[in-house]
N, C-alpha and C positions, 0 to 999 in steps of 0.2 A: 755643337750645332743643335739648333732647335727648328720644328716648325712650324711656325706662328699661322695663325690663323687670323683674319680679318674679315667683321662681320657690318659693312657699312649701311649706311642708311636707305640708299640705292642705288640704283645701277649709273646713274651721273659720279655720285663720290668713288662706288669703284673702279670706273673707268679711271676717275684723277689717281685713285691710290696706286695703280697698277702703272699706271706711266710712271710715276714719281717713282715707284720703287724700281721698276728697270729701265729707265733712263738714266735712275742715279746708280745703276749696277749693285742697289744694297739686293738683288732676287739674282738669280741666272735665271730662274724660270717662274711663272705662276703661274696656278692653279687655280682655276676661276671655273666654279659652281655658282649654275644659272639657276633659278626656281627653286632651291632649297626651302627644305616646308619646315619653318620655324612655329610649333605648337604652346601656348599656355593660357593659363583661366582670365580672362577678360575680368571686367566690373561686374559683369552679371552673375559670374561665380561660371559660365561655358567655357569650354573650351574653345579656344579661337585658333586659327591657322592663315599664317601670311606667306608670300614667297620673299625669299631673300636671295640675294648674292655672294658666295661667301669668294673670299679672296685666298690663299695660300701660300706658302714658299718656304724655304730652308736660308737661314741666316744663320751668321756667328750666335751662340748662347749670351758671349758678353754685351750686342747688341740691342740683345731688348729692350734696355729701358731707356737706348737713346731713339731708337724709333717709337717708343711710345711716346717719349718728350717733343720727336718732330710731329709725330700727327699731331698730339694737343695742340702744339703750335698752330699747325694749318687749321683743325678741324675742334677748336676751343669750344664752341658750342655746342656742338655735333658730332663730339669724338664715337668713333664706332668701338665697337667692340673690338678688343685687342687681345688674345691671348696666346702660350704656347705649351708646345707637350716638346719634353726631348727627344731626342734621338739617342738610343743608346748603342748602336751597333748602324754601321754604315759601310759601303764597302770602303776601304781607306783611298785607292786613287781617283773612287767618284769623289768623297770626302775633301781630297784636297787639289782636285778641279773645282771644286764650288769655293772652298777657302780663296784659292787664288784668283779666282773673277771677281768676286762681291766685294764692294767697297767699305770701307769702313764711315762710320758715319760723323759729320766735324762740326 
């Protein structure tokens, strides 16, 4: 299990990401961080500060690279930020209450 993080463009794309991932059962749950302060040096050499949206959730490990193939898909242009950290220790029958809800992706 991993859990992925998505950092979309704004709060319309995360809205869409979040149905699409628990409509299609690939989340049991998500995590959704409002006004996250995204910090770096702008053109002028200052530092700049935006709010974002982050998204979150726990998927299968072997996963990821077909959700990152379906957002390209959807979101070709304007793919968001996609990434994930493992889980190295989870309890085992939350573990595989999550395994057995989320779908696999086709």
């Amino acid at each position: 299990m991993v859990k992925v993080f998505i950092i979309p463009e704004g709060k319309s794309q995360a809205d869409e990401i979040i149905e699409f991932l628990l409509r299609g059962k690939y989340l049991l749950t998500a995590m959704i961080i409002e006004n996250y302060i995204e910090a770096k040096i702008d053109v002028k050499n200052q530092t700049s500060r935006s709010k974002k949206t982050v998204v979150s959730g726990i998927i299968r490990s072997l996963q990821f690279n077909n959700l990152n193939d379906r957002l390209r898909e959807i979101y070709h242009s304007n793919m968001p930020i996609l990434y994930s950290i493992p889980i190295i220790q989870m309890d085992p029958i939350q573990s595989d209450a999550i395994a057995d809800y989320i779908t696999v992706f086709e």
